[in-house]
C-alpha positions in Angstrom: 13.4 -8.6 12.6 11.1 -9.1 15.3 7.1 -9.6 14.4 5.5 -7.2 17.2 1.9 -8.1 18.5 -0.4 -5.3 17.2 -2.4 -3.9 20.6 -6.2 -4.5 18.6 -7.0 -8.1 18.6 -9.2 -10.1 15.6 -12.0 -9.5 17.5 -11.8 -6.2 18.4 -10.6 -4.8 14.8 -13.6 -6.7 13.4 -16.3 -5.3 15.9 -15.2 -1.6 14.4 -16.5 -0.6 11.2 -13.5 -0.1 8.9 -11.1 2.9 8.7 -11.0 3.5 5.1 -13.3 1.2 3.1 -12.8 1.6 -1.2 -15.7 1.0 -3.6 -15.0 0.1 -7.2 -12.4 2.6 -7.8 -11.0 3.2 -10.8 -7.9 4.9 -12.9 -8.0 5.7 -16.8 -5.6 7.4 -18.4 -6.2 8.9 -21.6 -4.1 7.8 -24.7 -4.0 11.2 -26.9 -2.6 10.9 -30.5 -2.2 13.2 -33.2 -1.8 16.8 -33.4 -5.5 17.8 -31.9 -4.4 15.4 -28.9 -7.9 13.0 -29.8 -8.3 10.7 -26.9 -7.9 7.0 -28.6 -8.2 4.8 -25.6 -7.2 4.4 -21.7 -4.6 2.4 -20.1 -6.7 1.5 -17.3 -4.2 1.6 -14.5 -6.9 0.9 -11.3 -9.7 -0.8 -12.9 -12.5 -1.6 -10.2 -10.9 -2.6 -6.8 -12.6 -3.0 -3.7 -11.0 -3.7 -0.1 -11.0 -2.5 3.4 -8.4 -1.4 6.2 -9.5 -2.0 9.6 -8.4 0.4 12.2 -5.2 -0.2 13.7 -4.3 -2.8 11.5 -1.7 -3.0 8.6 -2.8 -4.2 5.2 -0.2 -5.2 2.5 -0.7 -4.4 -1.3 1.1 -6.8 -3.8 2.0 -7.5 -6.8 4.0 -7.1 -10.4 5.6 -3.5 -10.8 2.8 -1.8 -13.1 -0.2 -3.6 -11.8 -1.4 -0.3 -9.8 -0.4 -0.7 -6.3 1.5 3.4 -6.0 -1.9 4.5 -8.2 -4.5 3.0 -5.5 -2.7 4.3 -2.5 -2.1 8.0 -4.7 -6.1 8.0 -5.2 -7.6 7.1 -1.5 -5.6 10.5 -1.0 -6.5 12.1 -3.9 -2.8 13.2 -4.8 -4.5 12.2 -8.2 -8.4 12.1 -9.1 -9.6 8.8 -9.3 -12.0 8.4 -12.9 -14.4 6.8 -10.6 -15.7 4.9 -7.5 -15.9 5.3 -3.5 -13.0 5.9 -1.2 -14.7 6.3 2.3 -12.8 7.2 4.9 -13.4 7.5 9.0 -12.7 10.8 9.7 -11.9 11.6 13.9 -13.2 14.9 13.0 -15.3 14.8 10.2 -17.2 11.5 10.4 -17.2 9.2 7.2 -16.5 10.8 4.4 -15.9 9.8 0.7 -12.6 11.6 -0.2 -13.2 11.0 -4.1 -15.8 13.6 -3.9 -14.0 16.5 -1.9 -12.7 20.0 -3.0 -9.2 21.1 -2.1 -10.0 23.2 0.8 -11.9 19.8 2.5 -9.2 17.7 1.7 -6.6 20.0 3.5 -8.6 19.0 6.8 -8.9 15.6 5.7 -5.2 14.9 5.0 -4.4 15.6 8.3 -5.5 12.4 9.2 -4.1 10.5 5.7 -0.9 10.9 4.7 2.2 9.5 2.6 5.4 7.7 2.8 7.2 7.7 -0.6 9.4 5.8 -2.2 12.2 7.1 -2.6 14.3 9.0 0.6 16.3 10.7 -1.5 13.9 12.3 -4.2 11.3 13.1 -2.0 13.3 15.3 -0.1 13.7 19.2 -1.3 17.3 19.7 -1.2 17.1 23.6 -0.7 14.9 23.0 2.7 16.5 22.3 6.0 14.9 19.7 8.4 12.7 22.3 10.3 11.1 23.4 7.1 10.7 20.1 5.3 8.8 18.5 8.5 7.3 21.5 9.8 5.8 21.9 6.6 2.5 20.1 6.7 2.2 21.7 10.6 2.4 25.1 8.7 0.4 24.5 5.8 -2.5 23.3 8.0 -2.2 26.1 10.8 -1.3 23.6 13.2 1.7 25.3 15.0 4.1 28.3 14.0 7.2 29.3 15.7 8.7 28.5 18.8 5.6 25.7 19.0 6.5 24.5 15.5 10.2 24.1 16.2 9.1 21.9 19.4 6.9 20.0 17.6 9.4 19.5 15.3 11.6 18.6 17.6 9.9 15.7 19.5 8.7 14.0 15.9 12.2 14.2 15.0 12.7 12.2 18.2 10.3 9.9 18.1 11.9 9.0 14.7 15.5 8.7 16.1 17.5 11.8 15.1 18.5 14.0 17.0 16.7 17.4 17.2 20.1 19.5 16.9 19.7 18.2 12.9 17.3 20.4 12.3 19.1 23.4 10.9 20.7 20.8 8.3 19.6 19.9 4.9 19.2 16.2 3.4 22.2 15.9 1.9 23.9 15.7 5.0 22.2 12.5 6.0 22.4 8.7 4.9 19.3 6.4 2.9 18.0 5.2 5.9 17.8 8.5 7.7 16.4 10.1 4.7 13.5 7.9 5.1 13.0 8.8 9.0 12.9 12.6 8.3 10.3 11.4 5.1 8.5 9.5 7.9 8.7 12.6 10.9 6.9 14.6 7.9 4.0 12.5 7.4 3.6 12.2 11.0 4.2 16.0 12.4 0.3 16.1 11.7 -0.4 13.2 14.0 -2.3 11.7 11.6 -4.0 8.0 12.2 -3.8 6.3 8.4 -0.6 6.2 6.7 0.0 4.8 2.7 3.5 3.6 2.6 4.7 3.5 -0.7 7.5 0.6 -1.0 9.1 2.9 1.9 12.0 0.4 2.6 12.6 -1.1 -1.2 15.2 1.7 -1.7 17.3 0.7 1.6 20.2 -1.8 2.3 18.5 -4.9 3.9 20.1 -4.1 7.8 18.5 -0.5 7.5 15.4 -2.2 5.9 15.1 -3.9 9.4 15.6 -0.8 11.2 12.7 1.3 9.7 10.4 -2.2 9.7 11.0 -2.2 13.2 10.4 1.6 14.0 7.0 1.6 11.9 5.7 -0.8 14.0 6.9 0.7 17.2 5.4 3.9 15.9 2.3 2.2 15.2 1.9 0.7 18.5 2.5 4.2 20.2 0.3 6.5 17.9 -2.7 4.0 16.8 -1.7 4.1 13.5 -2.9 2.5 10.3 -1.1 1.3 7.8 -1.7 0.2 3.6 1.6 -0.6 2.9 2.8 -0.8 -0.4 5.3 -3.8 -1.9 6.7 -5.9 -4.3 8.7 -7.7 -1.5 6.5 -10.8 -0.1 8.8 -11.5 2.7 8.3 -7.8 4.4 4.7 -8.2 3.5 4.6 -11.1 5.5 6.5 -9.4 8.4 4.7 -6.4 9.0 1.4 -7.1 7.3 -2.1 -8.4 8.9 -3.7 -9.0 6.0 -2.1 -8.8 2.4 -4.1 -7.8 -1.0 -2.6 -8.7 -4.4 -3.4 -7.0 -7.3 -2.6 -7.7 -11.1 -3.0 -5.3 -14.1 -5.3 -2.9 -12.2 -7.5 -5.2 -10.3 -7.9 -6.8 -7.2 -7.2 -10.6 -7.5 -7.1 -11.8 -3.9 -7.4 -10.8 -0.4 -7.2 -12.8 2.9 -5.2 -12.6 6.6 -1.4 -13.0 5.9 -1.6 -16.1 7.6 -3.9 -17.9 5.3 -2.7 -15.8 2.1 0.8 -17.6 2.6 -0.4 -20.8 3.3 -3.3 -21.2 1.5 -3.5 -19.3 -1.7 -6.4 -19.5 -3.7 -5.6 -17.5 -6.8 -3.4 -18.8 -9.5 -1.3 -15.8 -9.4 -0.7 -15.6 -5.7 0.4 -19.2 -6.0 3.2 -17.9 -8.7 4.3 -14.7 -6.7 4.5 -17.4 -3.0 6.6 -19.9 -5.5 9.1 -16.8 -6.1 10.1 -16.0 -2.1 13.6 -17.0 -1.4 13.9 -18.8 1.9 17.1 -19.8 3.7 16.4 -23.4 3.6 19.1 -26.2 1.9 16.2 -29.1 1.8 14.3 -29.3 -1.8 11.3 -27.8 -2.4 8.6 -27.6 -5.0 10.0 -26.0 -8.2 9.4 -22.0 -8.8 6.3 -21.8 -10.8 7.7 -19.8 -14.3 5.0 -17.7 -15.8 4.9 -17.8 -19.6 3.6 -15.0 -22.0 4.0 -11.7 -21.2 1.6 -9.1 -18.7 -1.5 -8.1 -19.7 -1.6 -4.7 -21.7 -3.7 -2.3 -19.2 -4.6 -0.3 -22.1 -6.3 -3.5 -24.1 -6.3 -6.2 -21.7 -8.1 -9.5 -22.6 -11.3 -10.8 -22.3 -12.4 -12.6 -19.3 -10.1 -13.1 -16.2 -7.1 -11.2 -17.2 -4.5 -13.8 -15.7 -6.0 -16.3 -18.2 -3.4 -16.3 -21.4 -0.5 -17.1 -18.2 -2.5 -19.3 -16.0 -1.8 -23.4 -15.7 -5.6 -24.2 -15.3 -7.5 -21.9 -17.6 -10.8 -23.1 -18.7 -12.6 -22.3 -21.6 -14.9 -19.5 -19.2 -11.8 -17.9 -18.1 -11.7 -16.6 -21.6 -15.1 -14.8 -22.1 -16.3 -14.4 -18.5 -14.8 -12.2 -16.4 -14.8 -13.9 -12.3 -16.2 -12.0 -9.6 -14.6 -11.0 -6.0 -16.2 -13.4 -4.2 -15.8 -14.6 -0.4 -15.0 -17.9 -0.5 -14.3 -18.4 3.3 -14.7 -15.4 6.1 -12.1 -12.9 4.9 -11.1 -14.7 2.0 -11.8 -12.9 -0.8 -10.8 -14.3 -4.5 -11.3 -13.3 -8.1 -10.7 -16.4 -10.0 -13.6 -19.1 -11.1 -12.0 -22.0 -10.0 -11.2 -20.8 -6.5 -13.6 -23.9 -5.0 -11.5 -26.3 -6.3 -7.7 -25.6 -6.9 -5.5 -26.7 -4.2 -2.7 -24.5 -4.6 0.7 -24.6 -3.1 1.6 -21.9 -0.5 4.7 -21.1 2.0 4.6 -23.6 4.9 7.3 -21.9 6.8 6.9 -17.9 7.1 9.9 -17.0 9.3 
């Protein structure tokens, strides 16, 4: 895989004001028990995150599966209500806006512009709907084209995703994982849209065809000015694609810096764990994988203080009742963790 240059350099992305910039958001779901269904507690699934994406830029999300990464991207579109906070986004058409605050009928205009790359190719596809219908489907749900226009449109997205337009009479289960995933991605762009969440989008694909839609997202993004938050467990993609890289555990935002710096110099205990666990093709030793003991935190009764205290290597004794802010420790460099200032934590020297 080839790292592309992204056509917005540092300067220019930070002279803009930010594409979509989240405030304190938060997820609760309710834990019901008994007969009457009585509300005993929340798992608190997104529990007060704050970050930015820059236009034209691609921002990775990391971390353990449960820590929240599918919820936050699900919220800043509002596929599910957030419980609270501020997802403000830079609408072409409608000017800023904060999405957690509007109806269905605005968000149909507003989703235009945001949209979704799931998972998995294989579910996310409705096997009773041929190609035309399953990516002409946001075109017809918006008003955007019908007919002979729709079936061009269709056409030329199907294109620009490399199938050929002659597939569009047939259904999904005529195609392979990796084409699956192009038809997922022609939907969420028939639209035209310019912010895209992609949900672990290449997690469910051999490695080879991995490579392949890695390399046509960026392409993509090049050509259409897109934006991406993409979603991953998979540090070594993240570092690919990514120009700056978030990591999250148990619901909150624990760091956030460029991918460069992330990597190399990781200021968060738990990034330092998660940079330890990368497998790289190289025979020389190397420091040891750090091994996390205890278990993850319980999102519906976490612990006091900094939640990664009961598995951290240099807890203190205020890591236990006080809970660290995000602070900016360097321009960019944002780190929840009180002994940020002072750890020198090991990071990946090499990320080819």
């Amino acid at each position: 895989m080839t790292k592309q240059t992204n056509t917005h350099s540092a300067s220019q992305i930070q002279a803009q004001p930010p594409l979509l910039e989240v405030k304190a958001l938060k997820k609760y779901f309710p834990i019901q028990r008994g007969f009457f269904k009585r509300v005993v507690g929340h798992v608190k699934a997104v529990d007060g995150v704050d970050f930015y994406v820059n236009e034209g830029e691609t921002m990775g999300l990391v971390g353990e599966s449960g820590c929240g990464k599918t919820t936050t991207g699900r919220c800043i579109l509002k596929a599910i209500a957030p419980s609270s906070g501020e997802i403000w986004f830079q609408d072409p058409n409608l000017g800023r806006i904060d999405v957690s605050t509007l109806e269905h009928e605005q968000l149909i205009h507003v989703r235009r512009n945001m949209r979704m790359i799931f998972q998995d190719p294989y579910a996310s596809l409705n096997p009773r709907m041929t190609l035309l219908e399953i990516v002409g489907a946001p075109l017809r749900a918006m008003n955007l084209a019908s007919g002979k226009e729709l079936e061009d449109r269709v056409a030329e997205m199907l294109r620009r995703v490399g199938l050929r337009p002659e597939y569009m009479r047939r259904y999904p289960h005529a195609f392979s994982g990796g084409q699956r995933q192009r038809i997922g991605l022609a939907r969420a762009l028939a639209p035209q849209p310019k912010f895209l969440v992609c949900d672990e989008p290449v997690s469910a694909l051999d490695v080879s065809v991995q490579a392949q839609i890695l390399n046509l997202l960026q392409e993509l993004q090049e050509e259409m000015g897109l934006t991406y938050l993409f979603v991953a467990h998979d540090l070594s993609v993240v570092a690919h694609i990514s120009e700056r890289v978030a990591v999250m555990y148990v619901g909150k935002m624990v760091e956030m810096a460029t991918t460069h710096e992330l990597f190399m110099t990781p200021k968060h205990p738990y990034t330092e764990a998660l940079m330890s666990a990368i497998p790289r093709p190289d025979p020389t030793p190397r420091d040891k994988r750090i091994l996390l003991t205890g278990e993850v935190a319980n999102p519906a009764k976490p612990p006091s203080g900094c939640y990664f205290h009961p598995r951290c290597t240099y807890v203190k004794d205020i890591c236990k009742t006080e809970e660290p802010a995000f602070d900016e420790i360097s321009p960019g460099h944002f780190v929840k963790c009180h002994r940020a200032a002072e750890l020198n934590l090991s990071g990946v020297m090499n990320l080819a």
